[in-house]
C-alpha positions as CSV (number, residue, x, y, z in Angstrom):
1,X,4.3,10.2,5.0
2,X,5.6,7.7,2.2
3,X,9.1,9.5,1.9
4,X,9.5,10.5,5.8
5,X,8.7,6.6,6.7
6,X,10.8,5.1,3.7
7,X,13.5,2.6,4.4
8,X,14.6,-1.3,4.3
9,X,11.9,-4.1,5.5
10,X,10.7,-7.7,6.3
11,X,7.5,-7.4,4.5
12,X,5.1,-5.4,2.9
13,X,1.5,-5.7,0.7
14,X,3.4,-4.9,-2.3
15,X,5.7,-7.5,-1.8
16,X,2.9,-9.8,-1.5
17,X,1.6,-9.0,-4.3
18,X,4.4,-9.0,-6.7
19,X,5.4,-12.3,-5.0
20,X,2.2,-14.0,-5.7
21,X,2.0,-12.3,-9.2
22,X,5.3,-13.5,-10.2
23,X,4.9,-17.2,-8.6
24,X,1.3,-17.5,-11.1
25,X,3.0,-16.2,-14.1
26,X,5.8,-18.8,-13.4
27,X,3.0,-21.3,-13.1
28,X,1.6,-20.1,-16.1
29,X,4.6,-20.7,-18.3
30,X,5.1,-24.1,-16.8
31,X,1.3,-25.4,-17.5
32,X,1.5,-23.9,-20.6
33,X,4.1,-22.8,-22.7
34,X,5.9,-26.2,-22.7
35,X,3.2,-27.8,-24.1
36,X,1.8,-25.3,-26.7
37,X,4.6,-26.6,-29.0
38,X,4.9,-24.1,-32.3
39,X,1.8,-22.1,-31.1
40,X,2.9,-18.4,-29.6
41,X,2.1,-17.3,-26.2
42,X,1.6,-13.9,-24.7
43,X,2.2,-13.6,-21.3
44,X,1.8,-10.2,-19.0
45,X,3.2,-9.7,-15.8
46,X,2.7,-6.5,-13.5
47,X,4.2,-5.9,-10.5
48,X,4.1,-3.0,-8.4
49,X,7.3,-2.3,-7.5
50,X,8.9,-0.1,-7.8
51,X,6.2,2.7,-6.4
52,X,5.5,5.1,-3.2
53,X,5.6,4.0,-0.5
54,X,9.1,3.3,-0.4
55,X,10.3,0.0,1.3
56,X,13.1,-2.2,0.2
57,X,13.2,-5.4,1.2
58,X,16.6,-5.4,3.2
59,X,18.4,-8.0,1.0
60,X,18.0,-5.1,-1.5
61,X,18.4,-2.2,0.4
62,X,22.0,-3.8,1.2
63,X,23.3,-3.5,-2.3
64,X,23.7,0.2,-2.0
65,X,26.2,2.0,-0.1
66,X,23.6,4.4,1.7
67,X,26.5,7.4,1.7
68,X,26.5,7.5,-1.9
69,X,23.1,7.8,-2.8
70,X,22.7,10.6,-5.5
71,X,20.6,13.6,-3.9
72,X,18.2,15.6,-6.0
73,X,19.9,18.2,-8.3
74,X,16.9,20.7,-8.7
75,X,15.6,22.4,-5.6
76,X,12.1,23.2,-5.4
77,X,10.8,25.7,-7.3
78,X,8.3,28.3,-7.1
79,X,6.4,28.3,-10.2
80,X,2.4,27.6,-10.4
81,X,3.2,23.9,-11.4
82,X,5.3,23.4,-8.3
83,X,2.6,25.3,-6.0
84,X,0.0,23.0,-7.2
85,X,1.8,20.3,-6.3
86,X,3.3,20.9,-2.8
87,X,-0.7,21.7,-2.1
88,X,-1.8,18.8,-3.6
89,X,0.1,15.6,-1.6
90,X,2.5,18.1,0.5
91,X,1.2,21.2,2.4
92,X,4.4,21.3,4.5
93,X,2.3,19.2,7.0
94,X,5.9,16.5,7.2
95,X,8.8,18.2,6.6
96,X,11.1,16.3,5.1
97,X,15.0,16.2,6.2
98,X,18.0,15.5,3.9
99,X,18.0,12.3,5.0
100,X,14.8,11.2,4.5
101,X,14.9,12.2,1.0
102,X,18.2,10.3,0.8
103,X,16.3,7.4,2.5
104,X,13.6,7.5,0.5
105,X,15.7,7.3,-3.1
106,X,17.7,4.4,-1.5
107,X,15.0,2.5,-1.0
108,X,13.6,2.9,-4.2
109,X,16.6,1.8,-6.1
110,X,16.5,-1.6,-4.1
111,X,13.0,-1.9,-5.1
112,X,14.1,-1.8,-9.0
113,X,16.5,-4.4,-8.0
114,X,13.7,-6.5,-6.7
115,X,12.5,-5.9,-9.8
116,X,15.3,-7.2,-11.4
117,X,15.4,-10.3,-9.5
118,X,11.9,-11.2,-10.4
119,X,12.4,-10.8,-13.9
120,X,15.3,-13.3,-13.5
121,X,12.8,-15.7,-12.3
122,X,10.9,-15.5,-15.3
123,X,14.0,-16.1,-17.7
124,X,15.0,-19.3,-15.5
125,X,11.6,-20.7,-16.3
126,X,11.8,-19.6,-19.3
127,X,15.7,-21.5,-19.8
128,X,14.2,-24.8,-17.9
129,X,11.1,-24.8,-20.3
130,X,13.9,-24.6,-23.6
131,X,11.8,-21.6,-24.7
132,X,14.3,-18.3,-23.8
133,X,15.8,-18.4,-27.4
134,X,12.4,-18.8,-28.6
135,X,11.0,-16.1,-26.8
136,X,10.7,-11.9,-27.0
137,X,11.3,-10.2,-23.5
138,X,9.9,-6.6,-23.0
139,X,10.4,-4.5,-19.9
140,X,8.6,-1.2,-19.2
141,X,6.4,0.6,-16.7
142,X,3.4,3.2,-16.6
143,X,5.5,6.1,-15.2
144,X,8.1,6.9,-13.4
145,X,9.0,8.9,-9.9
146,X,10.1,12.6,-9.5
147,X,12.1,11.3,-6.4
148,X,12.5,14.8,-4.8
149,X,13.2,16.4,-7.8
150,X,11.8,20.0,-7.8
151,X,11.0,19.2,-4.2
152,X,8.4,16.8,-6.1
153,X,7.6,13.4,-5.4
154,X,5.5,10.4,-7.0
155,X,3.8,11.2,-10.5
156,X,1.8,13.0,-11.4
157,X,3.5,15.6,-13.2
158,X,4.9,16.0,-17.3
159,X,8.4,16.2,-15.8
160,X,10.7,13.6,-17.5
161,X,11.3,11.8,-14.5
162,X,7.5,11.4,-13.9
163,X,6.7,10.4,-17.6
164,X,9.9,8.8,-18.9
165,X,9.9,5.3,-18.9
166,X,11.9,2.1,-20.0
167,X,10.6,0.2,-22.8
168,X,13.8,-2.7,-23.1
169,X,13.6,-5.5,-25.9
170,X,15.7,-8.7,-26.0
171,X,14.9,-11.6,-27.9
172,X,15.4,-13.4,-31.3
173,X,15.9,-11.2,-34.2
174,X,16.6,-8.0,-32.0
175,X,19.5,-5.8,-32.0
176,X,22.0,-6.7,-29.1
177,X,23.0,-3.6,-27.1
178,X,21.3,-1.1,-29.2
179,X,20.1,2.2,-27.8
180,X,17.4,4.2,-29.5
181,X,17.3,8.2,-29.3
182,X,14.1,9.5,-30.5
183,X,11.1,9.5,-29.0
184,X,9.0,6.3,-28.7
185,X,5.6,5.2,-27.3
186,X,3.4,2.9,-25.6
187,X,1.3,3.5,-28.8
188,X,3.7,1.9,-30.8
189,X,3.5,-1.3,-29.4
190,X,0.2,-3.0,-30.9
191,X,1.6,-2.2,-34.0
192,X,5.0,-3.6,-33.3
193,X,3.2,-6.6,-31.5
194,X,1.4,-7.5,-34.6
195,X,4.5,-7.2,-36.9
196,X,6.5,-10.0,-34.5
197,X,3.5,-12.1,-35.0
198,X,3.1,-11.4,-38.9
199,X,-0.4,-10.5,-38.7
200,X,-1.7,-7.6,-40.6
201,X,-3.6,-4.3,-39.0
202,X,-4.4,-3.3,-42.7
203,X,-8.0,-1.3,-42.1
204,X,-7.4,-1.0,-38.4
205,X,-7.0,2.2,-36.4
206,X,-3.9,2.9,-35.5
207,X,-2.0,5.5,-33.2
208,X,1.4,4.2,-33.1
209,X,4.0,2.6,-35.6
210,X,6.2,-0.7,-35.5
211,X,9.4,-0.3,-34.0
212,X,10.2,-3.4,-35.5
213,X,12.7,-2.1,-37.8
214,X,14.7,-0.3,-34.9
215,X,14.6,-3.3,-33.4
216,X,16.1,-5.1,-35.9
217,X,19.0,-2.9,-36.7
């Protein structure tokens, strides 16, 4: 029902609750990381977007020519997997027509350029509180979206497009424009957290290494 009713909109809970995430994280920064003056600061914000069900505020969905969103490349397929699936959150109970599906992936990419704004956000409040250049910025999500793929939607799934996710660093000290090709984890980043910091895990469990020196060039 997600992907037959996806489209551009006025207002939605997830909206609401990014908003009002993003304005208390702002508010956070601004009660405290001016004042905290060489101490470090760790700030987390999650936002939902972008996620099922699939609803772009219209300022966003307008930054796409509708016409040339890309269509999924791999039809359905009739494996066990794939069975599984279509049972589990399909059933054929709402068929869904080309351009649904093409409504559906439109929305979604104007929900990562929300994204993108409220991330923008942040960094102006970072820039207004003189801290940006003092500050490491990491982007990255829990999972990703089949988007029709395989006749798939959602997660769900060990597909790449389910399980791949960003993981973007910019900061002081970190490589400019660099791409890294192997594999990397969510694992990795306690141990990469506590080599920014320069504290030692010596004697502590860990699943993941620093990608510090990637990160550095």
């Amino acid at each position: 029902q997600s992907v037959a009713e996806a489209g551009a909109c006025d207002y939605s809970l997830s909206l609401q609750y990014d908003e009002d995430a993003t304005f208390k994280a702002r508010q956070w920064l601004h009660q405290h990381a001016g004042e905290r003056g060489d101490r470090p600061f760790m700030l987390t914000l999650s936002v939902m977007h972008p996620h099922d069900p699939y609803q772009a505020l219209r300022k966003y969905w307008d930054l796409y020519d509708h016409a040339a969103i890309d269509m999924p490349q791999v039809p359905r397929q009739d494996d066990a997997a794939g069975r599984r699936m279509y049972q589990l959150y399909d059933r054929g109970e709402i068929p869904l027509s080309p351009e649904q599906i093409r409504r559906a992936r439109h929305a979604y990419y104007g929900m990562v350029s929300y994204c993108d704004d409220l991330l923008g956000r942040l960094i102006d409040t970072l820039k207004a509180l003189d801290q940006l250049d003092n500050t490491i910025v990491i982007v990255t999500s829990d999972h990703g979206d089949m988007l029709g793929e395989r006749g798939m939607w959602y997660k769900m799934t060990f597909f790449d497009r389910a399980i791949r996710v960003p993981l973007v660093f910019a900061g002081p000290g970190i490589a400019s424009g660099a791409r890294v090709t192997p594999a990397v984890s969510h694992l990795d980043l306690m141990s990469t957290f506590a080599d920014l910091a320069g504290v030692s895990l010596d004697g502590l469990a860990q699943d993941g290494r620093s990608l510090l020196p990637v990160l550095t060039g």
